[in-house]
C-alpha positions, 0 to 999 in steps of 0.5 A: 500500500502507497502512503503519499505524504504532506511533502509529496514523498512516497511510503509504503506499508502494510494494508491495516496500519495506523495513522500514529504508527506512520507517524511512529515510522518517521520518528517518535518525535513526531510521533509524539507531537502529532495529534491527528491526521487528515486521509485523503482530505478527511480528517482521522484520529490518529487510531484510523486505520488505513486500507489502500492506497492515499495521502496522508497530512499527519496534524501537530498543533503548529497545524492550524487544523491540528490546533483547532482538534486540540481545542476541541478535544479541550472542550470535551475535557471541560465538559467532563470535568464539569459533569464531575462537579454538577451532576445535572448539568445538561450538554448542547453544543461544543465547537472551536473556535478561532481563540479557543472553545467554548461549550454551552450547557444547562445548569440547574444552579446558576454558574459565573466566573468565580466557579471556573477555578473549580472546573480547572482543578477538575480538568487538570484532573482529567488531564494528569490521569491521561484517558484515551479518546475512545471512538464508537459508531452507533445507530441512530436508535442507539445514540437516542436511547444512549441519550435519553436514557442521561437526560441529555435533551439538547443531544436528543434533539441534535440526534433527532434532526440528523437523517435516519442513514447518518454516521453517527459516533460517541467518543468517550474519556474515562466515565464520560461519553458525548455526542462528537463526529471527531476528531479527538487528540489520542488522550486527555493527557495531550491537553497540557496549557488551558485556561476557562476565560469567559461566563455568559449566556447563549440560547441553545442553537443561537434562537431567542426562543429557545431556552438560554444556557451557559456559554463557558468560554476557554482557550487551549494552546501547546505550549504554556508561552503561547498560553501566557501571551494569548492571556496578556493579549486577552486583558489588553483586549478588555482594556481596549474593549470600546465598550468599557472604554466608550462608557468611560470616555463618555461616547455612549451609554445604555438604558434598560428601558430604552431597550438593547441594542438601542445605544445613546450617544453622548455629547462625545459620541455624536460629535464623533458621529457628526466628523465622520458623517461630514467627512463621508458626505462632503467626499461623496459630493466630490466623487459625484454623488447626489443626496437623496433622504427618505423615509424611516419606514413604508407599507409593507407594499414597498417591501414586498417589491423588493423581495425584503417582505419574503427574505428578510421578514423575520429580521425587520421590525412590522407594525400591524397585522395583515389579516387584520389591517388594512395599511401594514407598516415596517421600518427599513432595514435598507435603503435601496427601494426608497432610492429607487423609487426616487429613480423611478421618477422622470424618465432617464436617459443613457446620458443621465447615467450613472446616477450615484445616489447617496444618505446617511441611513437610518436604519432598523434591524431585529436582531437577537438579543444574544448578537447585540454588543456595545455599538458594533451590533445594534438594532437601530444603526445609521448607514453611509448608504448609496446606489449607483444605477448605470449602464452595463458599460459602466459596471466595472469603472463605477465598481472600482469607484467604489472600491477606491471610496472604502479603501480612501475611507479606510486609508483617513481613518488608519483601518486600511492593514486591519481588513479582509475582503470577502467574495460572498456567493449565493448557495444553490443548495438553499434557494429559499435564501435567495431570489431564485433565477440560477442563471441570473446568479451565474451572470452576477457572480461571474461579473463579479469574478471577473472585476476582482481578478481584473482589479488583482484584488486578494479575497476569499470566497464565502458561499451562502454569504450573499444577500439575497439580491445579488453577490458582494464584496464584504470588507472585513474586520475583527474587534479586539476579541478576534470576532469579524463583522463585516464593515464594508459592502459593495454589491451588483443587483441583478435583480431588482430593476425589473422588480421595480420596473427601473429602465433608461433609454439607451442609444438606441432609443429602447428602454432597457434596465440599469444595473445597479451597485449597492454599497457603502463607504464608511460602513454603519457609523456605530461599528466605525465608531467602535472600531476606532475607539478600539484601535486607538484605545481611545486616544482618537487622532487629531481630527477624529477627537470630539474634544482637540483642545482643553484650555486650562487656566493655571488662576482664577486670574487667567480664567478670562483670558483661557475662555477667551482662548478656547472660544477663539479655537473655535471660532477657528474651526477647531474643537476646543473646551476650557477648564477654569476650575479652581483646582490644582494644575497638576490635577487638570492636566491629569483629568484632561489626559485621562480624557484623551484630549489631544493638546492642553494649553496651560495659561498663567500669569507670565503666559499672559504677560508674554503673549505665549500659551504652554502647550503639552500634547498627550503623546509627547508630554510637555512641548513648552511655550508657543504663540497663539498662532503657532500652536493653532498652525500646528493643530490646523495643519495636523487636522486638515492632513487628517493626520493619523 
């Protein structure tokens, strides 16, 4: 039997031999090291057996594979400890994830951070007595009986909802079986560096009408240096949190009863809010944008033309009843078929193209109580949204507008290193997701192809991540806690022209339909703003800072002159407040530091009398005496460079 390895060598050996003692046969090192096995693409434990001829990829932890298997097996191990010491405890779902794990279950008691260090105990536990992940296939009768007969009502379900012909299999260390298809590391003993890092709540399956469980989050890693450093990284995560450090700093806050994921933004908040807005607004008008804006909601007869009603129904929040009433209402969850609708009005011409419409939306979305998170995942959000409608011709050229407007926004705003660009395709297997016109998609997706490899841009692709009118560029980014979210989109729509009846006389005199691209340039201005706060810890640069300038009076003498200051900043265009407070310098200086403000100017009695102001900057410390005109040159210049 042929054995065709990772470099492309070629062994033989015996029909029947395992993965670990191929790995043996190398060297026992690697033997040692190894943790499982990919058989040609699938991935074995390392007790499989193989039969004929294949390739082999043996998994160590260096593996980003091998690492995830680690880490699951990790997650069974703190499942098992956790049966150990709560007895009714009721399992649901286990994975890895990109940090690490994390495994939801049922307590009968409520269980929070103060009781991982227990769970640990009993882990290293189970690690030191070294159980071997036992694998087993079982029918799907026997799994349910297996099951049932433990009480584990969430792994009954998960059985119930897999087809009569599955494969199923229990993996068991020690006393401790579960549901798991595997792989597994070939024992507890292989587990040597975890950590439990997290306690929240999750409902089973991610759906907020079934019931919420405990999500205990924990991360695993083969070497106790790399563990140490992930935990360093950790906290310097919560630091950066922008929600601590928003609520800090004083950008946003929330109320019970105004509702979750309904955030308020602060003075700071919204003069962030305000910069930014401007910026993309007044860039736009440049790029030959026109401002369009429209209404916060419309009758569900608008949203029924667009296809929102039969996709995306169960994500937008609906006033009324339609068995009931004569008139129901939605609030928007997008833009575009307002937008179109105000295209619709007066015939176009070829000449009229494109068109590029574009608003700051207000938007609204019904997203589940378990998603929401700070300013990154709200309900209520505001878009920097806009649609081109253009000729086929023009399709390529207005795309690469596009393209160059988020990266120019992403560039100003010093995200361009930190995202990743998506292909997000549509999934065939499940057409009730999407408009169903298969060769329309083909048409879309290949037009899309096409522009991305023409402009030489570096993406992956992600089936089933379109939207349900056409293919998108997805621009992602992560927050300080490795979760991506998408920031920025761009879309081509097939599609919804001849649902709106959308049409331009071409050179020939026929009407035709547009195209249309949707898109955005900043992204939702809240996850923007979180972003930046977390990036920045929230020292924001000069230009993004609400607050550029404090002015701090060293008397009560010099209180007159320092207001007098501030408000001649402003006046300047520039973002000034005073603290004339009768309070000790040192103390002010500390306060407005602690605030994040870019530059201090300190006036006392000789700053008068020399017609100069002490200047400090956050980052630099003190920069000693300057004239009114050299400091407010130096702010101007760093503002309008948009210095970062």
């Amino acid at each position: 039997m042929k054995i065709t390895l990772k470099d492309g060598s070629v062994i033989e050996r015996e029909k029947g031999v395992s993965c670990l003692d191929v790995a043996k046969s190398i060297s026992e090192g690697f033997a040692r090291a190894a943790l499982a096995a990919v058989v040609d693409g699938k991935e074995k434990d390392l007790s499989y057996k193989l039969e004929n001829d294949c390739t082999l990829s043996l998994l160590t932890a260096k593996d980003e594979k091998g690492l995830e298997i680690y880490r699951h097996s990790a997650a069974h191990v703190m499942a098992q400890a956790v049966k150990r010491l709560y007895k009714n405890a009721k399992f649901a779902i286990g994975p890895a994830v990109a940090n690490g794990f994390y495994y939801d279950i049922d307590f009968d008691k409520p269980v929070g951070k103060d009781d991982l260090d227990a769970i640990e105990k009993e882990m290293a536990a189970i690690v030191k007595a070294d159980y071997p992940f036992e694998r087993k296939v079982v029918s799907k009768a026997e799994a349910l009986a297996f099951m049932k007969e433990r009480g584990e009502v969430y792994k009954v379900q998960l059985i119930e909802e897999l087809p009569e012909d599955a494969v199923i299999t229990f993996y068991t260390q020690g006393e401790f079986t579960d549901l798991c298809r595997g792989p597994h590391v070939p024992s507890t003993g292989k587990i040597k560096n975890f950590k439990l890092t997290q306690v929240t709540g999750a409902y089973f399956k991610g759906n907020e009408k079934n019931k919420m469980l405990t999500r205990i989050y924990g991360t695993a890693f083969e070497k106790k240096s790399e563990l140490e450093d992930y935990l360093k990284a950790l906290e310097e995560a919560k630091l950066r949190d922008h929600n601590k450090i928003g609520r800090d700093l004083g950008y946003f806050m929330t109320s019970d009863v105004i509702g979750q994921g309904l955030p308020l933004l602060m003075p700071k908040g919204a003069r962030l809010f305000q910069i930014l807005s401007r910026f993309v607004e007044d860039e736009e008008r440049k790029r030959g944008y026109v401002l369009t804006k429209t209404p916060y909601m419309a009758k569900s007869d608008l949203y029924k033309i667009s296809g929102h009603w039969d996709h995306y129904k169960d994500g937008m929040f609906v006033m009324g009843d339609e068995e009931k009433d004569e008139e129901v209402y939605a609030l928007r969850p997008m833009t575009c078929p307002f937008q179109y609708t105000v295209y619709n009005n007066g015939l176009k011409s070829y000449r009229d193209l494109p068109i590029r419409y574009g608003e700051t939306s207000t938007l609204f979305r019904n997203e589940s109580s378990g998603e929401m998170h700070g300013l990154i995942r709200v309900r209520q959000f505001t878009l920097s949204e806009g649609h081109i409608i253009c000729m086929p011709s023009q399709l390529e050229k207005e795309f690469r507008g596009c393209l160059d407007l988020a990266m120019f926004m992403l560039k100003s705003l010093g995200l361009d290193g930190d995202v990743s660009y998506r292909f997000s395709k549509w999934d065939p297997a499940n057409k009730e997701k999407y408009i169903d016109d298969p060769e329309e998609w083909a048409y879309a997706e290949g037009e899309m192809k096409r522009i991305l490899d023409h402009i030489g841009l570096n993406y992956t692709e992600g089936i089933g991540e379109a939207a349900f009118y056409g293919p998108k560029l997805d621009i992602q980014i992560k927050n300080v806690h490795g979760k991506e979210d998408t920031l920025i989109t761009i879309q081509i729509d097939m599609f919804l022209a001849e649902r709106f009846d959308m049409s331009y006389i071409d050179e020939k005199g026929e009407k035709v339909r547009p195209y249309i691209i949707h898109r955005s340039s900043i992204g939702c201005y809240e996850r923007t703003m979180a972003l930046l706060l977390e990036k920045y810890a929230g020292a924001l640069p000069v230009w993004l800072s609400p607050t550029q300038v404090k002015v701090l009076s060293l008397t009560d003498r010099t209180a007159e002159i320092a207001k007098e200051t501030a408000d001649k900043l402003n006046a300047a265009g520039l973002r000034a407040e005073c603290d004339l407070r009768n309070e000790k310098i040192g103390y002010k200086i500390r306060e407005a530091q602690l605030e994040k403000i870019p530059y201090m100017l300190i006036i006392g009695d000789k700053d008068v009398e020399n017609n100069v102001v002490s200047v400090r900057s956050r980052k630099d410390g003190d920069l000693g005496t300057m004239t009114y005109e050299q400091f407010y040159n130096r702010v101007k210049e760093e503002n309008d460079k948009k210095v970062l």
